[in-house]
C-alpha positions in Angstrom: 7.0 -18.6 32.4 3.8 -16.5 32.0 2.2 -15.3 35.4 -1.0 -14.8 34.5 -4.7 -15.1 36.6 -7.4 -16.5 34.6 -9.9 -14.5 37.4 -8.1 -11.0 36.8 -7.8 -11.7 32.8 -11.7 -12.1 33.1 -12.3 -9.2 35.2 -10.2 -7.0 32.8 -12.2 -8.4 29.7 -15.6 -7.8 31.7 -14.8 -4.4 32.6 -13.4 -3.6 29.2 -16.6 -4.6 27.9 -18.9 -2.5 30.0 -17.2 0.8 29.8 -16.6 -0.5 25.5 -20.5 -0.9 25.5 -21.3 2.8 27.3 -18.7 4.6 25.1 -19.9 2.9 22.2 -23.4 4.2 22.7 -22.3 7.5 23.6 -19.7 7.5 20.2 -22.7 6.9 18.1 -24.7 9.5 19.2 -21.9 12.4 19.1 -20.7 10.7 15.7 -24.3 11.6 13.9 -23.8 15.1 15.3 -20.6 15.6 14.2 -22.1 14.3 11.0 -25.0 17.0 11.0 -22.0 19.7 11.8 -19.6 18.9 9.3 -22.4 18.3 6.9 -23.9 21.8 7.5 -20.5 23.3 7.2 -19.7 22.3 4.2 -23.1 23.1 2.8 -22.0 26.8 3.9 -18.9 26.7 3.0 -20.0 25.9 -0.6 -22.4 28.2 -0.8 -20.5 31.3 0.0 -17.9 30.2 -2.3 -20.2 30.2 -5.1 -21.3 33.6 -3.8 -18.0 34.6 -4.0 -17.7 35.8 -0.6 -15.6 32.6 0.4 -12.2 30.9 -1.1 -12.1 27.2 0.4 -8.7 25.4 -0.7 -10.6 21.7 -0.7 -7.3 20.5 -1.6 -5.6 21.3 2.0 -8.7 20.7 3.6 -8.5 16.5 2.1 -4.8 16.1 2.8 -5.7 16.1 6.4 -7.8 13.3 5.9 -4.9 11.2 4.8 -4.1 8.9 7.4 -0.5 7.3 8.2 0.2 3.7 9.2 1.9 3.2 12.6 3.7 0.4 13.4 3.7 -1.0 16.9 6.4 -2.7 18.5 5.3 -5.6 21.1 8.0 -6.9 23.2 6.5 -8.5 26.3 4.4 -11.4 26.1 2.5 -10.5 29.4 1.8 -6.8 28.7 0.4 -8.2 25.4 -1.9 -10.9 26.5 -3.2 -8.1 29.6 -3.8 -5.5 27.0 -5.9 -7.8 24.4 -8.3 -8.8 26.9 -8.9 -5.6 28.0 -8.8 -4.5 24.3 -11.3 -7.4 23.5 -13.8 -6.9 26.1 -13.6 -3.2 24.7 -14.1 -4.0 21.4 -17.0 -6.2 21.7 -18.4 -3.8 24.2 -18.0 -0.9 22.3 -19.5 -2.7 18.7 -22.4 -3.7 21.3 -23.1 -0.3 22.0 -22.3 1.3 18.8 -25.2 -0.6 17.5 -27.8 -0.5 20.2 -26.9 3.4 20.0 
């Protein structure tokens, strides 16, 4: 039998969705100027390799980007329903502010 409180499953998705929408915000602005950084690096770092003054292996430098699947492994019904609501109100929070940002 699944013990769960509508009222605390609302809070959670509430709360999830408020600190999702500040983060979100706050993600999109770092993101562009992370952007702007690796964007000038790379400007730099192709122009003094084509001055010579620079050897860049671009090959090691995209295997990095290569992501790996993980596979999760759910085994309580409870900790699973708790952590979606929170993870919901997160995600539509965070999308929220992502976009106003």
């Amino acid at each position: 039998m699944l013990d769960l409180d509508p009222t605390t499953l609302g809070l959670e998705f509430g709360g999830g969705a408020v600190i999702g929408g500040i983060i979100g915000f706050a993600a999109k602005k770092i993101a562009k100027l992370i952007a702007v950084i690796i964007g000038v690096q790379l400007v730099v770092f192709r122009y003094l390799e084509s001055q010579g003054i620079l050897i860049v292996d671009w090959d090691a430098l995209s295997r990095g980007l290569i992501s790996t699947s993980e596979r999760a492994d759910a085994s309580y019904l409870e900790s699973i329903i708790s952590t979606l609501s929170v993870g919901a109100g997160f995600t539509a929070g965070f999308l929220i502010g992502f976009k106003r940002g």
